[in-house]
C-alpha positions in Angstrom: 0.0 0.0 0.0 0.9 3.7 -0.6 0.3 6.4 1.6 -2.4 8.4 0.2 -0.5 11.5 -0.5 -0.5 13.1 -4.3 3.2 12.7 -5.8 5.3 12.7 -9.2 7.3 10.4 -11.0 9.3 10.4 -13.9 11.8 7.4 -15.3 15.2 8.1 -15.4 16.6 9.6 -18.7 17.6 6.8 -21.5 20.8 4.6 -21.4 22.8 2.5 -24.0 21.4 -0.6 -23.1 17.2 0.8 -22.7 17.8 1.8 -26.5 19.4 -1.7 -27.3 16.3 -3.3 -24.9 18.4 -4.7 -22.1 17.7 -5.7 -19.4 19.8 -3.3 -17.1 18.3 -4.1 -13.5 20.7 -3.2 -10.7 23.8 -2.9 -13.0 25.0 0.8 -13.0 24.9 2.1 -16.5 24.8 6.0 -17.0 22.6 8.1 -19.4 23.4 8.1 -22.8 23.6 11.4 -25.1 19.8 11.1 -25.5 19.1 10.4 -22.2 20.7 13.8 -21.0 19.1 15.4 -23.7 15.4 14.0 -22.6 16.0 14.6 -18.7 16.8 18.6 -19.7 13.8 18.3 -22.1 11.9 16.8 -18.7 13.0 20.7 -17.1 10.0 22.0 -18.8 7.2 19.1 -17.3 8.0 20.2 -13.9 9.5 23.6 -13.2 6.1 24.8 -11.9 4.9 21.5 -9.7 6.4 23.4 -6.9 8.8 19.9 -6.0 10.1 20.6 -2.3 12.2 17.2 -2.7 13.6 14.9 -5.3 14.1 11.1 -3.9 15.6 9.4 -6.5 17.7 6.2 -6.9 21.3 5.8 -6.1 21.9 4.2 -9.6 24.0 6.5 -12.0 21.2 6.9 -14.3 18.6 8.5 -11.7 20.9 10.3 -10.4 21.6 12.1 -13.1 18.3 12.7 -14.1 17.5 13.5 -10.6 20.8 16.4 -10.8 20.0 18.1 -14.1 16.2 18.3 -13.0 17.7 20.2 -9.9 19.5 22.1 -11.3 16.1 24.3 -11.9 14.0 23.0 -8.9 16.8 23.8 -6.6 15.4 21.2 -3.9 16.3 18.8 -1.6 17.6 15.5 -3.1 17.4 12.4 -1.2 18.4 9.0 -2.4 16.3 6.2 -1.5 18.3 2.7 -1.8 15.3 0.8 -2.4 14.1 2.6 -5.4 17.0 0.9 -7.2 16.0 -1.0 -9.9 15.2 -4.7 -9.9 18.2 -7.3 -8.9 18.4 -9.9 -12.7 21.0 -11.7 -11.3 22.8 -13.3 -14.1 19.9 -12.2 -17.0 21.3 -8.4 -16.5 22.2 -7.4 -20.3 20.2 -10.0 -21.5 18.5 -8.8 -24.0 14.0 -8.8 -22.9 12.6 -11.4 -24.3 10.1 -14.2 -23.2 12.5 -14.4 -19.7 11.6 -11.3 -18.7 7.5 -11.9 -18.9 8.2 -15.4 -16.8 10.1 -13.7 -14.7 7.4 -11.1 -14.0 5.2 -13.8 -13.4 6.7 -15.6 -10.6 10.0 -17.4 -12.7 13.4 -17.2 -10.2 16.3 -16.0 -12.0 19.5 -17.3 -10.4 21.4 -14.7 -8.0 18.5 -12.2 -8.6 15.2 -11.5 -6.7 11.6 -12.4 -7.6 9.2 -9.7 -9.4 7.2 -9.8 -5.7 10.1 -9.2 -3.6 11.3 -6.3 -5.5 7.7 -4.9 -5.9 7.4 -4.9 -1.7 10.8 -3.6 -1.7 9.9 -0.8 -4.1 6.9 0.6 -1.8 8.6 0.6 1.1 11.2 3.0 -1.4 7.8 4.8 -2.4 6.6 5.2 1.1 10.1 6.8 2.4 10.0 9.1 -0.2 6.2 10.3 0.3 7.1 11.1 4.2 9.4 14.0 2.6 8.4 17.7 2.1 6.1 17.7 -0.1 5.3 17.8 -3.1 8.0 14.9 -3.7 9.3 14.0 -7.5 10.4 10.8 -7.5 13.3 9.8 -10.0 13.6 5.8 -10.7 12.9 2.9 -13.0 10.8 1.6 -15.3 10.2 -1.6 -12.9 9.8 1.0 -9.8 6.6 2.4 -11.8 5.1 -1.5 -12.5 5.2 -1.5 -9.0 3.6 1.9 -8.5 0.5 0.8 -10.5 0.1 -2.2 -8.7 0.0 -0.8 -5.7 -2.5 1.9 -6.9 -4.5 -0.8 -9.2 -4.0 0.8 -12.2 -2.3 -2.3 -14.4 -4.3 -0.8 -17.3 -1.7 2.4 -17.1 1.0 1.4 -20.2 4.3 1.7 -19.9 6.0 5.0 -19.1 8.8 6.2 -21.5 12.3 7.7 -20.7 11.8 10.9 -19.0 7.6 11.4 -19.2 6.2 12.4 -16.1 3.4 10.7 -14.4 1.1 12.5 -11.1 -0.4 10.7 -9.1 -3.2 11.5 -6.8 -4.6 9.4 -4.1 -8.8 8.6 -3.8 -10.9 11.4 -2.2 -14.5 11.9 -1.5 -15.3 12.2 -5.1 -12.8 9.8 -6.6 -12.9 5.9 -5.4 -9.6 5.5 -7.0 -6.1 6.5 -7.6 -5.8 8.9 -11.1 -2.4 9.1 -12.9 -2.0 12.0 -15.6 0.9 11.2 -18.3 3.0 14.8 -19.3 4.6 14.4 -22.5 7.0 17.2 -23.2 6.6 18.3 -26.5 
């Protein structure tokens, strides 16, 4: 569960190996040219949210998404060690294929975590981050966001793109329901 605050969240910028569709999990690979090129693109989605802190993931390629997104908000940045990205064991760099969906669905990979354990590890990431100042931008995966939408029960949501920012607000009296609202910068 997620605490029922309203929050942002934008994927990290992309890297060498999201454009060849690898499977990066935990390994640390930095934004590519493009990738720094989207995340200063991203400056324009949310200059005026009025972000009091960034929580982001330790991996390179948050962090730097996370750091040239700063650079206008001029916020606090925490890191949040379990937004990292999910643990593939020896399938990191494999290139997504059929693997991937079984693993999703409950397949072990050797020397990496299930899809559950790294979706409960993943809120408990979310949850540290929503007991920041508010409102809180939070700067992470791909895999971090599947989590995110099962938590909110919104699996009909489709996947979010390198650097497009998602809000999410919690029910309220009128709505029964989480709502997320996609920004594509133009």
């Amino acid at each position: 569960m997620i605490l029922k605050k309203t929050f942002y969240f934008i994927r990290h910028g992309q890297t060498d190996w999201n454009a060849e569709h690898r499977a990066m999990g935990v390994t640390d690979i930095p934004l590519n040219s493009r990738g720094e090129t989207q995340s200063r693109n991203a400056l324009q989605q949310v200059k005026d949210l009025n972000i009091k802190t960034i929580c982001y993931s330790p991996l390179k390629r948050s962090k730097q998404t996370a750091e040239i997104l700063n650079g206008v908000l001029q916020c606090d940045m925490v890191p949040v060690e379990e937004l990292k990205e999910f643990n593939l064991g020896n399938c990191a760099g494999k290139i997504i294929g059929d693997w991937f969906d079984e693993w999703m669905n409950g397949a072990m990979i050797s020397d990496g975590e299930s899809f559950e354990n790294f979706v409960q590890r993943s809120l408990v990431g979310i949850n540290k981050s929503l007991v920041q100042k508010g409102p809180v931008l939070i700067v992470a995966h791909g895999g971090t966001y599947w989590a995110i939408q099962r938590a909110v029960q919104l699996l009909d949501l489709p996947d979010l793109p390198n650097c497009v920012l998602a809000g999410f607000s919690p029910p309220n009296s009128l709505e029964k329901k989480w709502l997320c609202s996609h920004f594509i910068s133009k």
